[in-house]
C-alpha positions in Angstrom: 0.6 -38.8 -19.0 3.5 -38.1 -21.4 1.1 -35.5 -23.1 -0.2 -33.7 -19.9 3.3 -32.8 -19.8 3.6 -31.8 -23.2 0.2 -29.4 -22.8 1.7 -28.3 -19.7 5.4 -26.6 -20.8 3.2 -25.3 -23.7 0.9 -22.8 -21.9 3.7 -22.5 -18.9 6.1 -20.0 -21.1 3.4 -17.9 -22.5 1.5 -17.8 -19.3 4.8 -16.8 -17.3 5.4 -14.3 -20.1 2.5 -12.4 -19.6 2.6 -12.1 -16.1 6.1 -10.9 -15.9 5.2 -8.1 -18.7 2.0 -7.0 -16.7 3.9 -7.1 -13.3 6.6 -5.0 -14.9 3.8 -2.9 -17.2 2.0 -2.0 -13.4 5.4 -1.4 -11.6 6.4 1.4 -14.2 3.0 2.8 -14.3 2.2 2.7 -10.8 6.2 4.5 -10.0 5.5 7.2 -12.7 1.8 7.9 -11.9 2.3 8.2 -8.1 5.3 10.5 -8.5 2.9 12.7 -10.9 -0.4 12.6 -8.8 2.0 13.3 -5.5 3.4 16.6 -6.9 -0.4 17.4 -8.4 -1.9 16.5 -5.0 0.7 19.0 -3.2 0.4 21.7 -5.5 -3.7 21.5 -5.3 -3.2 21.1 -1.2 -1.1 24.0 -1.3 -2.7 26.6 -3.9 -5.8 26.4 -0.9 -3.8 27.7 1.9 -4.5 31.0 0.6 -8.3 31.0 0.8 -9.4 32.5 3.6 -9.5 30.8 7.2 -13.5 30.2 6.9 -13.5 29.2 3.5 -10.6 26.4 4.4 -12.2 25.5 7.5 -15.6 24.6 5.5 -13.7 22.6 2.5 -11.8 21.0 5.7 -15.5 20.0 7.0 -16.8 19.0 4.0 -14.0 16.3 3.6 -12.1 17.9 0.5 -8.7 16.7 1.5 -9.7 13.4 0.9 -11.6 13.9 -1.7 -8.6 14.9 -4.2 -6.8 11.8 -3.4 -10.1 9.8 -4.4 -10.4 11.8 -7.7 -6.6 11.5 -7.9 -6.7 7.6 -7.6 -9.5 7.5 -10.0 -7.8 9.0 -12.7 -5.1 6.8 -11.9 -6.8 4.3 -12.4 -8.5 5.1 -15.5 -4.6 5.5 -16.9 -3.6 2.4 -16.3 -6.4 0.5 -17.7 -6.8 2.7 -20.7 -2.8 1.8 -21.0 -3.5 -2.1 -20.8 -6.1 -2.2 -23.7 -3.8 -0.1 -25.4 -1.1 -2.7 -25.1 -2.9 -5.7 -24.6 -0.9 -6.8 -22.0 -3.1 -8.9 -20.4 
């Protein structure tokens, strides 16, 4: 039983480590990527209120708002896990 123990505290510290470092690796990202793909949504969002009323009305219909924040997200997450097999965190 004595050993169980033993086996136990050995994979507990490295297992804990690596959590904590990919919590805090996907806190960072996540904080600096939103604040980037925020400012990148707003500026797209905002460089098509001067097409015409027609022309917005039929990017509107076609469902383009929502499609930025799905490209948006999918570079996002293409970032972060290009950035974890960069650094191996998990």
């Amino acid at each position: 039983m004595a050993s169980f123990g033993v086996y136990l505290d050995s994979i507990s510290l490295p297992l804990v480590q690596k959590v904590l470092v990919g919590l805090g690796f996907g806190v960072v990202t996540y904080t600096g990527l939103q604040a980037a793909f925020n400012s990148a949504q707003t500026l797209i969002q905002n460089n098509f209120n001067g097409l015409a009323s027609q022309v917005a009305a039929l990017f509107y219909l076609a469902g383009f708002n929502y499609s930025i924040g799905l490209i948006l997200s999918a570079l996002s997450m293409r970032v972060a896990m290009t950035a974890v097999k960069k650094f191996q965190v998990v």
